[in-house]
N, C-alpha and C positions, 0 to 999 in steps of 0.2 A: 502267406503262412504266418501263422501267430508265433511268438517268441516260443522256443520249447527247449529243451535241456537246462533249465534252471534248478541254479543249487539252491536246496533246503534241507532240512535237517528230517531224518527219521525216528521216533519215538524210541527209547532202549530196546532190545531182545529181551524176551526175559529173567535171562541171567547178566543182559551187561556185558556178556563177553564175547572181542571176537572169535569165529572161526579160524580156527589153526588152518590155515589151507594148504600146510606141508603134509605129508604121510611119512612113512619111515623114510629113513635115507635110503636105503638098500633101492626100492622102487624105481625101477627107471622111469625118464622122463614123462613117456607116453600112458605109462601106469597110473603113474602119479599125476597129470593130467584126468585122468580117468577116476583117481579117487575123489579129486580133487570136485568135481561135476558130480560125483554121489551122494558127495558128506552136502554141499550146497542142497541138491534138491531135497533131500532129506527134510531141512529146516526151512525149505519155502514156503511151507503152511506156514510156518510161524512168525518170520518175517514176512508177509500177506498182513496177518491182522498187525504185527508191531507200525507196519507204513499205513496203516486204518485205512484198507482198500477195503471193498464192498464184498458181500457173501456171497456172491457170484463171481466173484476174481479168483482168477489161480496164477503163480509165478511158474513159469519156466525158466531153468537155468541154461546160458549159452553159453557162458562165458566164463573163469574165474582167474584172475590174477593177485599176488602176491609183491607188494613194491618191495624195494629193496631197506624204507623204512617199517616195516612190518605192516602198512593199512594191506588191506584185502576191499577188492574193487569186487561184484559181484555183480555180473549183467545179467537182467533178465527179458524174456518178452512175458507178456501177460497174454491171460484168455479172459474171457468173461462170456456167463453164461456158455462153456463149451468152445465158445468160439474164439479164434482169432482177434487180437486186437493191434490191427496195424495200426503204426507208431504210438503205440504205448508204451514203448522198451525204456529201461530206466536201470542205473548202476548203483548201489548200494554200495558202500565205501567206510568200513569201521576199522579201528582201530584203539589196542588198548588203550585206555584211560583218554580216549579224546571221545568226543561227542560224533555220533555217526550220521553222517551224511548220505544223501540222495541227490544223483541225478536225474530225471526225468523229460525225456521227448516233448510229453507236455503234462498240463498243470490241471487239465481238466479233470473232472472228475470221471471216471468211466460209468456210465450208465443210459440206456437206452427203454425204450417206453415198451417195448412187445419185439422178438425173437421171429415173428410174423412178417415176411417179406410179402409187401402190398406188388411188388414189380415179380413179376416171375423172373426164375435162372433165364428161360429163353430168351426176354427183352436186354436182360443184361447182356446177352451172348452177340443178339445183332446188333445191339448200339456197340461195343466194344468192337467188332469188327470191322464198323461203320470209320471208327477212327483210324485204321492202319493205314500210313501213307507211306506205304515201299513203292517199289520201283512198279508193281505189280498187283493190285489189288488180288487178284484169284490166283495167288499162292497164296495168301494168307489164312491161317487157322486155327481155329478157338479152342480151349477147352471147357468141358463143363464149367460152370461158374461154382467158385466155393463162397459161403454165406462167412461174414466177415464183420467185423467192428473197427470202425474206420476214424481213429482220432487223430489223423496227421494233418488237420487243420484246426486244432484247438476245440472241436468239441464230438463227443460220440454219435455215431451216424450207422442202422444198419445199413450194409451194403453189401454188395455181391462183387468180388474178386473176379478177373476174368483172366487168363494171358495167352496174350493173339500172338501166334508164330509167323514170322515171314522172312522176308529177303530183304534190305533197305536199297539204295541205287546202285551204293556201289558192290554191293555182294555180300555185305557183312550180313547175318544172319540177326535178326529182331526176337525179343523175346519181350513183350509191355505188359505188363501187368495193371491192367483199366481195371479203376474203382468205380462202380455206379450203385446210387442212391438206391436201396431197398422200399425205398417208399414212393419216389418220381422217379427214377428213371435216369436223373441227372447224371451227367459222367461228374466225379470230385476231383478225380488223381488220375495219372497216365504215368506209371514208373520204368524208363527199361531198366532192364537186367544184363546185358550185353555189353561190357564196356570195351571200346575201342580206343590201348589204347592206354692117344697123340692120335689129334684131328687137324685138317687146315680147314679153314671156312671162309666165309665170304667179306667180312669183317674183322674178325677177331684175330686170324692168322693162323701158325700152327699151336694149337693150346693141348696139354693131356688132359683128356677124357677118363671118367672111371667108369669101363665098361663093363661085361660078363660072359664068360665062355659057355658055351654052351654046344653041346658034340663036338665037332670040329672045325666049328668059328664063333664069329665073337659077335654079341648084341648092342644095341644102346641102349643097357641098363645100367643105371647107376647105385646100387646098392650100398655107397657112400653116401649118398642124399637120397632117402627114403625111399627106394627104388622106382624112384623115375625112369620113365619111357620114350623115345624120343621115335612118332611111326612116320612111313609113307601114308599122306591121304591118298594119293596117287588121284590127283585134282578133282576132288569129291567136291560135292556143296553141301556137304550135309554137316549139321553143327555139331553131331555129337559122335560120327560114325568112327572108330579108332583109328584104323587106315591098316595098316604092315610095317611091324618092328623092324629097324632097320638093323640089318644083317651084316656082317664084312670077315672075308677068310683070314685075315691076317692081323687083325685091330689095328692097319693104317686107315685112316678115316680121313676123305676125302674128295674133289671132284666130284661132277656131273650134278645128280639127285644128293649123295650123302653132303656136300658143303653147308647145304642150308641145314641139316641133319645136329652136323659140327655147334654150328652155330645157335643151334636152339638147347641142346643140349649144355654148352657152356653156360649160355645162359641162365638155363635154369640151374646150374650148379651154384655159379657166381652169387645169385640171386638167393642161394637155399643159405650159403657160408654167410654174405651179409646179415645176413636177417640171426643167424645162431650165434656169430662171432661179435656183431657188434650190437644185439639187441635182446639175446640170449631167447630167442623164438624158435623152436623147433619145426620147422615147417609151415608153410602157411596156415593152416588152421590150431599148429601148436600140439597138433597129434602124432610129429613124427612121419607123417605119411605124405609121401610126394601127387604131385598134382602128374598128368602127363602131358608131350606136347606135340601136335602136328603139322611138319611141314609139307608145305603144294596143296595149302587147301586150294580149290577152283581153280580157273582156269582166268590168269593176270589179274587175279584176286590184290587188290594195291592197300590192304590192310592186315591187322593184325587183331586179336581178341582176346579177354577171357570170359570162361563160359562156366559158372557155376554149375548147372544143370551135369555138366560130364565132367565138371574139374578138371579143366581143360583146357591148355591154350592153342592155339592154331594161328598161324601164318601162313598169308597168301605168298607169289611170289613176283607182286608188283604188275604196272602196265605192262611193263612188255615181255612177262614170264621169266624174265634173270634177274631179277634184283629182289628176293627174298626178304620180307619185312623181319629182321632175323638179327637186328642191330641188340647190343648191352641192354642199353637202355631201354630199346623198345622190348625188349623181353622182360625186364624187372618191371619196367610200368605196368605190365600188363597181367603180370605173375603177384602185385601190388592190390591191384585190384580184388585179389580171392583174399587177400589179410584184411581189407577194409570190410570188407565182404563179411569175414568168421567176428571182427571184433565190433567198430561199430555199426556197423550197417546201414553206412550213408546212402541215404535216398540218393537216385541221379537223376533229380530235377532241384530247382530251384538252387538255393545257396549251397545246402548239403550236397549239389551234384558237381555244384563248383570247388566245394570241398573233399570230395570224393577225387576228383580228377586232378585236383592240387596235390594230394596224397601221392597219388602213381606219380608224377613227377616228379615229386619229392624223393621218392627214396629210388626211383630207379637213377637218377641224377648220383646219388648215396653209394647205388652199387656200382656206378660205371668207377666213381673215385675208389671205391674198396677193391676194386678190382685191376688196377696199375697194369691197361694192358698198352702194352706200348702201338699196335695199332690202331687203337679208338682211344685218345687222347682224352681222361677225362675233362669237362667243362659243364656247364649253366643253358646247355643247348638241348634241346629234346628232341630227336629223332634226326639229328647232323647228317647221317651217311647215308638214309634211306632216300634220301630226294624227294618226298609221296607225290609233291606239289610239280616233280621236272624243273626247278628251277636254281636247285640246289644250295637252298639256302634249308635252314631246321624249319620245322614243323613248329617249337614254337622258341622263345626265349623267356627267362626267367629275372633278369636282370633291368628287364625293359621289355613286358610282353606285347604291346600296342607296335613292336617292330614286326610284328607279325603282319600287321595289316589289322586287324580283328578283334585281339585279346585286350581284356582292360589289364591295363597300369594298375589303377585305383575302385577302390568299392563306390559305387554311385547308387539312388534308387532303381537302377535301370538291373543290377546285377541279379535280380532275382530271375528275373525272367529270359538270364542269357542262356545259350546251349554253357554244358555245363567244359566244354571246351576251352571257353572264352570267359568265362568268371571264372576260370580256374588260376586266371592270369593273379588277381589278389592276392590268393596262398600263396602262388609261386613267386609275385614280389617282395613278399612279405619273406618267403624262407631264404633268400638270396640276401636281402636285405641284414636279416640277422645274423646267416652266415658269413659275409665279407664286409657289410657296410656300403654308404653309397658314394654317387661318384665315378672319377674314371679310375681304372685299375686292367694289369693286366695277371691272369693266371693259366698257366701252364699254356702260354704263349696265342692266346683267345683273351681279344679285347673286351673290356667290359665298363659300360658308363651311367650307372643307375640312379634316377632321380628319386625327388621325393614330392610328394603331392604340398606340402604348405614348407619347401625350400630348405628342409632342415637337414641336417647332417649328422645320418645313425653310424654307428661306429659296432662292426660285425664281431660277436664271441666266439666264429669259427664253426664252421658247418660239423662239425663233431658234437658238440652240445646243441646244436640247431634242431639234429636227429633226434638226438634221446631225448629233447623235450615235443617235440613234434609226436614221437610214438607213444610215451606214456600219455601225452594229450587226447591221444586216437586211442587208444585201448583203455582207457582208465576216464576220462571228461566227454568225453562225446559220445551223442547218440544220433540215429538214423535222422533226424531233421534237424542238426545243429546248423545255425547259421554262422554269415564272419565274426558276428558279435560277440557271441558263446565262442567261436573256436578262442578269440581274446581272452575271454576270461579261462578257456580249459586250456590255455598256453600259460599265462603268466601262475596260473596254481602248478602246472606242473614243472614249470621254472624254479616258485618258490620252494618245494619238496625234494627239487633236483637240487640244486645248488643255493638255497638258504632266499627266506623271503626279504623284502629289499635289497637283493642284492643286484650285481651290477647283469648280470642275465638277467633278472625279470626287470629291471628296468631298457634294457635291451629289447627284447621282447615285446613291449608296450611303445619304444620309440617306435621298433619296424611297424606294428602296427597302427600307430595315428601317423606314417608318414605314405601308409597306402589308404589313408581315411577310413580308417574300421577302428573307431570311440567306443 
């Protein structure tokens, strides 16, 4: 993969000035969101020609955010010629009286020789389904091919989109988005899309629930946090099927099928208050509106998912059908994944899919401490209660990921091409490292002994500022193919704008990352 998200500078607007991307006060949030996405695409012609893209380019607005120093961050994808330009996506970042900057995916120029695909849709459709390696080849299947511009390896290529459906080994449902050459036939890219990854419940204990009455009993709806749903799949396999609201005559919520109910439903509460309280994010996609989520998907289903296609999370309920994947953390990491998902839209392959999965660790980690439940103790541990492995140790560590057996420590040449499970271990050295510092230490009664790759000793500014430079880094510097190198520089600028440049954060920041070797 070629370097991509690099900062340069964009030509003036024509007046010089930024976009206000307040509306009135009065407006509530989701409103205001919404004006916020009309006034932007409005001036996307215009900022098109002020970044001198080509006469075939158009911007699409995805995104708009508003720092708390006044810059306005303004994400777009591009088209050209009509079409789709995957990773072309680039943020736009002005601000009065400073000079406005660009981020971009990549550097290339977009343009392509003829809109004429020499490979027909059907060759693309059998070599993309040629690649599905589930548990199962003939459950897998394709949809029509969309005609595509494909610059996520540094230069413009038509090609044809493909995305093959299936099953993987263990039941988790696949969703890959296969790039192939419009001209040979060649496959470029293979993306998935599927990341893995008063109630009493099975984990959390007895927590209150905000339900909703309705005749004469009560739902899990939560119309405190954007009316979220919380159904029976009643052990479906199907990825997007809703399943059956769960019902209860008395709003005690508890036992049998509702525990994991319980538990998915705190979750997502937990997970909606972190994200508004301490990152002032209205919902995952920032529109106020809740995702929903379903427990007893299949049948000892031993994992958990989010699934953009239904905005949807699901949880199986483990090997041996009682131990519901329905933990804190594995619910925020994976309710994580739709925010990286709406903002930058990390690829999940290569470093960005190592950075993508660093992400869901990171802040689901973020909600278990914001959430002080005295059953699940927060800690630096990711997926502690769920066992996935029978062996009863976490799924992974943050402090030292290579305890895992698997994950790397430190960035190496090799980290491009790990599952993006296992190069996620860098982000997560790296956010541990800043948050506490390294060495041995104990918190909240979980030992903890973090090294550093060339023996130095970083000294941690406390996972509170860890967050807030972590998410202005992901919604505001990063784009869909950022690697460790870029997340480097899209942390220590949003260090500098957090808490003042040279200061003792972004030199922090810069320790934790040359002590997981990411220069």
């Amino acid at each position: 993969m070629v370097v991509a998200g690099v900062e340069g500078f964009a030509s003036a607007s024509p007046d010089d000035t930024p976009r206000d991307a307040s509306p009135a006060p009065s407006a509530s949030p989701a409103r205001q969101r919404v004006m916020e996405l009309k006034a932007a695409q409005s001036e996307a012609g215009a900022e098109a020609k002020g970044l001198g893209l080509g006469a075939k380019e158009k911007l699409i607005v995805r995104d708009v955010v508003k720092a708390a120093d006044g810059t306005v961050h303004t994400r777009y994808e591009r088209s050209y010629g009509g079409l789709p330009v995957l990773g072309g996506d680039l943020v736009v970042h002005e601000k009065k009286g400073a000079e406005r900057g660009v981020t971009k995916a990549t550097e290339a120029r977009i343009s392509v020789a003829s809109l004429d695909a020499a490979e027909p849709a059907s060759g693309a459709r059998k070599q993309a389904l040629a690649t599905f390696n589930g548990e199962d080849g003939s459950r897998a299947s394709a949809e029509s091919p969309r005609k595509v511009i494909w610059a996520g390896d540094g230069k413009s290529v038509l090609a044809w989109e493909t995305v093959v459906t299936g099953t993987r080994k263990d039941g988790t449902p696949s969703a890959v988005h296969v790039i192939t050459d419009a001209a040979t036939g060649k496959q470029l890219a293979a993306n998935e899309t599927i990341q893995t990854g008063t109630g009493t419940g099975d984990y959390n204990g007895k927590v209150e629930l905000d339900t909703s009455k309705s005749g004469g009993s009560y739902t899990l709806t939560d119309s405190a946090h954007g009316g979220h749903k919380t159904n029976d799949a009643k052990n479906s396999e199907s990825e997007t099927a809703p399943g059956e609201l769960f019902t209860d005559p008395d709003d005690t919520w508890g036992g049998g099928r509702q525990s994991a109910a319980v538990d998915a439903a705190y979750g997502h509460a937990k997970t909606w208050d972190f994200y508004k309280n301490t990152l002032k994010r209205n919902g995952i996609k920032n529109d106020g509106k809740a995702a929903f989520s379903r427990v007893h998907v299949g049948n000892n289903y031993d994992n958990a998912y989010w699934n953009d296609k239904c905005f949807c999370m699901s949880y199986g309920d483990g090997k041996d059908g009682k131990s519901p994947l329905t933990s804190l953390d594995v619910a925020a990491h994976e309710l994580s994944h739709g925010v990286t998902s709406a903002t930058a839209g990390l690829e999940y392959r290569g470093e960005s899919g190592g950075l993508n999965e660093a992400t869901s660790d990171i802040f689901g980690t973020a909600v278990e401490f914001s959430a002080k439940n005295s059953k699940d103790r927060a800690d630096y541990l990711i997926g502690e209660l769920v066992d996935i492995r029978g062996d009863g140790k976490p799924l992974r560590y943050m402090d030292q990921p290579s305890k895992d057996g698997r994950s790397q420590d430190y960035w190496d040449q090799q980290t491009d091409g790990l599952d993006p499970h296992l190069s996620s271990g860098v982000g997560n050295h790296f956010f541990y490292l800043l948050s506490e510092g390294s060495g041995a230490k104990t918190i909240n009664g979980v030992k903890y002994n973090s090294p550093t790759k060339d023996g130095s000793k970083v000294t941690g500014i406390g996972r509170d500022k860890a967050v807030q430079i972590w998410y202005k880094a992901l919604t505001e510097q990063f784009t869909s193919t950022t690697t460790y190198a870029e997340a480097r520089k899209g942390t220590v600028k949003a260090a500098g704008e957090l808490y003042g440049a040279g200061g003792t954060e972004v030199k922090a920041v810069e320790a934790a990352w040359t002590a997981v070797d990411v220069k």
